[in-house]
N, C-alpha and C positions, 0 to 999 in steps of 0.2 A: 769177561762178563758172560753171563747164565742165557745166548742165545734168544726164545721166544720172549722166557720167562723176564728178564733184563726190558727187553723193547717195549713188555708193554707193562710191566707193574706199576707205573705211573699213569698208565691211562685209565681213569673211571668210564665207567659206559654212561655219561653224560650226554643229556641234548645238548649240541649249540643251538639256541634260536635260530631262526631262520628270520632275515629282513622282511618286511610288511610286501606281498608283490600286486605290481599292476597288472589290470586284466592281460591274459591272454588272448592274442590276437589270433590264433590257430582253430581251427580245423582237426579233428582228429577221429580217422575214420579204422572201423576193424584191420587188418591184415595180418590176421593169425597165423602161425608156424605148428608144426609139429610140436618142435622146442619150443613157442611162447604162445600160447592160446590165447592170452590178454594180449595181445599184442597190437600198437594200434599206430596207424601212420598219416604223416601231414609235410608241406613241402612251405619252405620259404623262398622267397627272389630278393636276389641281391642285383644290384648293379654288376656289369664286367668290369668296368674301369669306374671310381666314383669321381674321379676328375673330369672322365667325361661320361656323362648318363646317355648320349647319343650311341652309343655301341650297343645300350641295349641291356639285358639283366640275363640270368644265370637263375635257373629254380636246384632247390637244393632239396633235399628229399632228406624226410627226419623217420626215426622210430624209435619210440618209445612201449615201455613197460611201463604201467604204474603202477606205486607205492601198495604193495600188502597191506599196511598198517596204514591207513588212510589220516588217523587221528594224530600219528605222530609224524606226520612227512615231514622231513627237513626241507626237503624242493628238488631240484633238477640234478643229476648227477649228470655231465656232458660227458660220453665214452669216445677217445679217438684212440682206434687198435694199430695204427702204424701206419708204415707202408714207405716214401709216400706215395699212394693210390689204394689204399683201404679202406674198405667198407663199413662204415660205423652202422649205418642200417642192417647189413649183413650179419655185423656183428652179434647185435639188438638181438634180431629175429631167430638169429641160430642159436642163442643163449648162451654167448660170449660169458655171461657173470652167472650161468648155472650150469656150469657144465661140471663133471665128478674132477677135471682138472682142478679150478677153481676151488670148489670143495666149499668147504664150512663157512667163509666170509659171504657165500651167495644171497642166505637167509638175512644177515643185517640187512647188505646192501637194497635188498628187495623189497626189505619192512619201509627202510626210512627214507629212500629214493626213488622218484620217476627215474626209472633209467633210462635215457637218449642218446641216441646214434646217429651220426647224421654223414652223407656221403660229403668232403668239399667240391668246391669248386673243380670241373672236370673230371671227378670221377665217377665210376661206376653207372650209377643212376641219375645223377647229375644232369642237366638238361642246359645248353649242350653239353658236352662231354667232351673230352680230346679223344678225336678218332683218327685212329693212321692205318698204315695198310700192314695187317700181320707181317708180309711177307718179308718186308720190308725193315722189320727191327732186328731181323739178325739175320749175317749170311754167315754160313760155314765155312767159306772161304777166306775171311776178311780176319784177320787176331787182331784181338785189341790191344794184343803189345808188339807190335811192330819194331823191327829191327833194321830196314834198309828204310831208305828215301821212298821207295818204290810201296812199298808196304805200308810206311806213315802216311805217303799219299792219298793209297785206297781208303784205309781207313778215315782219315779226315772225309774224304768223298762220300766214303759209306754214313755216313755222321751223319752229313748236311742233308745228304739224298731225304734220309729218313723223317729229318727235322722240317723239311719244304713238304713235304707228303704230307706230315701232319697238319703244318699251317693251314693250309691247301683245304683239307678238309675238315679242319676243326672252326677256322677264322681267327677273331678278333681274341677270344679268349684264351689260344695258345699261349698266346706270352704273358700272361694274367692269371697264372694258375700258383704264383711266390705265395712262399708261407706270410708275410705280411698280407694282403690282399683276402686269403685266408681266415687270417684273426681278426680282419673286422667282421668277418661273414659270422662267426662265432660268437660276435657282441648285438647281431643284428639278428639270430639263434636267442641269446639270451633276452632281448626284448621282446622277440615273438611269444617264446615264455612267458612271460610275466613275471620272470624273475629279473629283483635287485643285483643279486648276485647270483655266483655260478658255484659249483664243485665239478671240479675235472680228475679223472683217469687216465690220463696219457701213456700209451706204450709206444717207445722207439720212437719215431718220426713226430706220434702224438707230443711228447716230449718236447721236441723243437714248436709245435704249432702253439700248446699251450704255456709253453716260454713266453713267446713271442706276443701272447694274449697278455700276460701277465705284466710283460714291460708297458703295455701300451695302455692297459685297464688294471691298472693294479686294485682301485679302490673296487670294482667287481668280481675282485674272486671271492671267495668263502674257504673253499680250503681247495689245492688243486695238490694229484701224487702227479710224480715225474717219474716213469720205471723203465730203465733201457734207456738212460739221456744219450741223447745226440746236442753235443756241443756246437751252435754254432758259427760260434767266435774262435773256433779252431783253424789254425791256418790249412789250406789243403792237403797239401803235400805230408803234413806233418799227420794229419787224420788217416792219412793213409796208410803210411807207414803201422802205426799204432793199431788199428783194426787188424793190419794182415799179422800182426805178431798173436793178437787174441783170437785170430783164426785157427793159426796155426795149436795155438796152444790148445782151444779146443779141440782138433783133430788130433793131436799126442793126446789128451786124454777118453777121449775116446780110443785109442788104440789101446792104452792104459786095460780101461776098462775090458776090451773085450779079449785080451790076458787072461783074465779071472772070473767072467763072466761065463758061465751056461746056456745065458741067451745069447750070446754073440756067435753067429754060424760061422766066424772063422778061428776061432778059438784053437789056438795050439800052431797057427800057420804066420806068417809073417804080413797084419795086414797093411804095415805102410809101403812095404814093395808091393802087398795088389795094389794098393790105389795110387801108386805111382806108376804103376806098369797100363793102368785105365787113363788116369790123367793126359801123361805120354804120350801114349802110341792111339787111343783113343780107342772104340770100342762098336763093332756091327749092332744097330739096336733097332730090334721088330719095330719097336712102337712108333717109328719115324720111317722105318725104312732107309735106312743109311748108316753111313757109319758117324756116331756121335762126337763130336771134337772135343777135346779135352776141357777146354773152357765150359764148356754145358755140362759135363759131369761133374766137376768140381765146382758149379753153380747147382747143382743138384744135390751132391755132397752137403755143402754148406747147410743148406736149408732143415736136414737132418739133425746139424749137431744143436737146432734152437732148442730142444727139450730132450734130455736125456731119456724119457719115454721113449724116443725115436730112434735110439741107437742101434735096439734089436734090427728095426725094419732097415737102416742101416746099412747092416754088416751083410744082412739076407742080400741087399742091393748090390754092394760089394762083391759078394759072391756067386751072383749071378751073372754067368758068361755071359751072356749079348745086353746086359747092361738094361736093359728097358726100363727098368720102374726107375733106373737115376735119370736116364734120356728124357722120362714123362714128367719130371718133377724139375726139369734145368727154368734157371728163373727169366729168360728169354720168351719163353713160353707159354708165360703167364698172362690173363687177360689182362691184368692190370701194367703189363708193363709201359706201356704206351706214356699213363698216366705218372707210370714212375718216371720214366728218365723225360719226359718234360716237366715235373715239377721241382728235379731233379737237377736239371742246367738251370732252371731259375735261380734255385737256393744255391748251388755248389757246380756255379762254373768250373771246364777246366781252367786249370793255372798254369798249361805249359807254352809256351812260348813256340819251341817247336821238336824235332826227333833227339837232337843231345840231352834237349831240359827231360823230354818224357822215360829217355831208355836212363838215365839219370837214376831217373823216381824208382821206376824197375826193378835196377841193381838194388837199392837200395833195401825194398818189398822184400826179392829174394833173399837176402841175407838173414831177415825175420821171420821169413815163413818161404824155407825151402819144397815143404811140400804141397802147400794150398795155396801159392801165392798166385793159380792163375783163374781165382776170383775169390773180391770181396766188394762188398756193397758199392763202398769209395770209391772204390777202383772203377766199377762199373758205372757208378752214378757219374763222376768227375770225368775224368780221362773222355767216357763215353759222350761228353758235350764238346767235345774238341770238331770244330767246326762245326757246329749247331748253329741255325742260322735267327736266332732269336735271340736277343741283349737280357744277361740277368737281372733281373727287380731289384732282388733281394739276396748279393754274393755274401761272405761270411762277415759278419760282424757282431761285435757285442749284444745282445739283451739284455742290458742291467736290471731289476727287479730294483724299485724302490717304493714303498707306500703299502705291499702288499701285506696279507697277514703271514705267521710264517706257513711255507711249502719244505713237503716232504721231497726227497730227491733220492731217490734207488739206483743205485750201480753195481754189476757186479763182476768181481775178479777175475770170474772166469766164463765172463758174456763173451760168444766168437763174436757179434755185431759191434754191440758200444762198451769200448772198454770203459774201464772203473774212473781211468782219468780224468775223460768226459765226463762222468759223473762229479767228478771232485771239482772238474772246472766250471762246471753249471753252478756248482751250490753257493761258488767264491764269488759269483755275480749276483749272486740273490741276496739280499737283504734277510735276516733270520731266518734261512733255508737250513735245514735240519737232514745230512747225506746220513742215510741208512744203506752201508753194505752189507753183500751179502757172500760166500764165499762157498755158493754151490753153483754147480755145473748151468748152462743153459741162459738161453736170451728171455730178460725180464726175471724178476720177484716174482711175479702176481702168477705166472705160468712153472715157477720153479723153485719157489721155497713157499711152507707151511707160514714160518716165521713171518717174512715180509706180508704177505697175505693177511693177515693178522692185523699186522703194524698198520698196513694201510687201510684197514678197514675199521679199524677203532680212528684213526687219526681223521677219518672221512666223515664220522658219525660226531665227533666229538670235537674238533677241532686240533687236538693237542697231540703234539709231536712226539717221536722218542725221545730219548734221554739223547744230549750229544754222545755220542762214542761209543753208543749200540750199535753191533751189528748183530748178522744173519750168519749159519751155517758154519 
């Protein structure tokens, strides 16, 4: 099948109506960007707990763009860019849907859609927020893959130390930050709208959040894309496993690539002994002042391989003796991480038992990805809740999709994050979900094929899916 051409020749650039909406209840005041000069922002409160309203509410901070084309707006477009601990307002205001990445689909999107961004619960701008103590989320000393008693020890210890620090300072909302808990804050988003129904953009994590929308509200979606799915109803161990093989695969092609590349600055040299030889033995890095552990370079590595755009900067990174710009980029590091790995033991407890279950899972990782295996999401997100001292909400389980209209569903072959599987097993839970692969390089459609880009952007305006059995690239 003919690619772009195949995805969308069945789609007309049709209005769907949009449902009759009740007033909006919002507030919406300037907060122009550089990138969004319309840019305008308002904040919702939710409850912490809705069982109990005595703990108190959560203000959640929104932005929005609206509609170019005022006369033909469909209504609310809801963006959530990942993470989990990402910035939808971030998003919004940096112009996430106009940047030269995104490209061509920015104009629809911008004619026929408010576009909204909203931080959840806990994150970012969120009010409170989960606060812990930098220092404290990662030592150098501590591997996360532990091989004696002595070692699994620390590590459990280093866990929970982390996980009471946050409690400590964040309260009642630490253990309240599951993607269920979440999706009703997104229904309680769509009422302050004044929308009947919603249209969602989900990448990565967005994915699992607007799944999980979708099981619980099916009769208020309008059309929701899933791109970069996160399965999950996937067992752990087995997610694991599965990510470090399409880790690994993206770093063979990337190594691929810079073969035959002229932007690759190591071009001609053997770059999977450098980055084994970084990984390894680990590498003196200015930007910290220490020498960098190999888990944080290959957390820096990784983040690289999400858009083949990124692979020049790269191999420069690669090539660069005292490592600095991988040391700056290690995903440890991040301000968001706080938000990650507790929203992260919510959703995706660890599942080990104890040192034989975990060096078990290990061996196993190694086998599939001999040379990135010592980081990948899973691994970090999972593994890193082993003695965390807060119960998960929402550990992995099904979201069947029943009553909804149909959902587009994006996976791609050669994502290092969310393999294609994931994709395929999201779509077998959805009721008339319609899987668009895609079979070029890089994390997400919307950031890495023209094609998908496209598909999602007719199918967001229109309502109407691909053909079953189109794909991308």
């Amino acid at each position: 099948m003919n690619l772009a051409a195949a995805v969308l020749a069945v789609l007309p650039l049709i209005s769907a109506p949009a449902p009759a909406a009740a007033a909006s209840t919002l507030t919406w005041t300037p907060c122009a960007t550089a990138a969004e000069p319309t840019a305008q922002c308002s904040q919702v409160d939710v409850p912490i707990d809705r069982q109990h309203p005595e703990l108190g509410t959560v203000r959640l901070p929104l932005a929005r763009v609206p509609a170019t084309d005022p006369a033909h707006r469909i209504g609310s477009l809801l963006v959530n860019p990942g993470g989990p601990g990402g910035s939808g307002v971030d998003f919004v205001q940096a112009g996430g849907l106009s940047t030269p990445v995104v490209g061509k689909i920015s104009g629809t999107l911008r004619e026929r859609f408010d576009i909204v961004g909203f931080d959840p619960r806990g994150v970012w701008l969120s009010s409170p927020r989960v606060t812990c103590d930098p220092a404290k989320n990662y030592d150098p000393k501590i591997s996360s893959f532990p091989t004696t008693r002595a070692q699994y020890d620390a590590y459990v210890g280093h866990n929970r130390a982390f996980g009471e620090d946050c409690l400590a300072k964040t309260g009642p909302l630490f253990g309240r930050v599951d993607t269920q808990s979440a999706a009703e804050d997104v229904d309680a988003i769509r009422v302050a709208l004044g929308e009947q129904k919603i249209s969602w953009l989900g990448l990565s994590y967005g994915t699992e959040l607007g799944a999980v929308y979708a099981s619980k509200h099916p009769d208020r979606v309008r059309t929701m894309v899933l791109d970069g799915v996160v399965d999950h109803a996937r067992p752990l161990r087995q997610a694991m496993i599965e990510e470090a093989a399409a880790t690994e695969d993206s770093l063979r092609r990337f190594v691929s690539w810079c073969d035959r590349s002229a932007e690759c600055a190591l071009r001609g040299k053997n770059v999977l002994a450098r980055y084994d030889d970084l990984v390894t033995n680990g590498a003196y890095a200015k930007a910290i002042g220490r020498k960098a552990t190999g888990e944080e370079l290959a957390s820096a590595a990784y983040s690289y391989l999400y858009m083949p755009k990124q692979w020049p900067a790269l191999s420069r990174a690669l090539a660069n003796p005292d490592s600095s710009e991988l040391a700056q980029h290690s995903q440890f590091a991040g301000e968001t991480y706080a938000a990650y790995r507790a929203i992260g033991c919510q959703d995706f407890p660890s599942p080990f038992t104890g040192l034989a279950d975990l060096r078990a899972t290990v061996g196993a990782i190694r086998a599939v990805a001999p040379h990135s295996w010592r980081y990948t999401e899973y691994w970090d997100l999972s593994a890193g809740c082993t003695g965390w001292p807060v119960p998960p909400r929402n550990p992995p389980q099904p979201h069947p999709v029943h009553g909804a209209p149909p959902i587009l569903v994006v996976g791609g072959a050669h994502d290092p994050a969310t393999p294609l599987p994931w994709a395929r097993g999201l779509a077998a839970s959805i009721d008339r979900s319609v899987l668009l692969p895609y079979y070029e390089d890089g994390h997400t459609g919307l950031f890495n094929s023209e094609c998908v880009r496209q598909a999602e952007a007719r199918y967001l305006v229109t309502g109407v899916t691909p053909v079953r059995g189109a794909f991308c690239g």
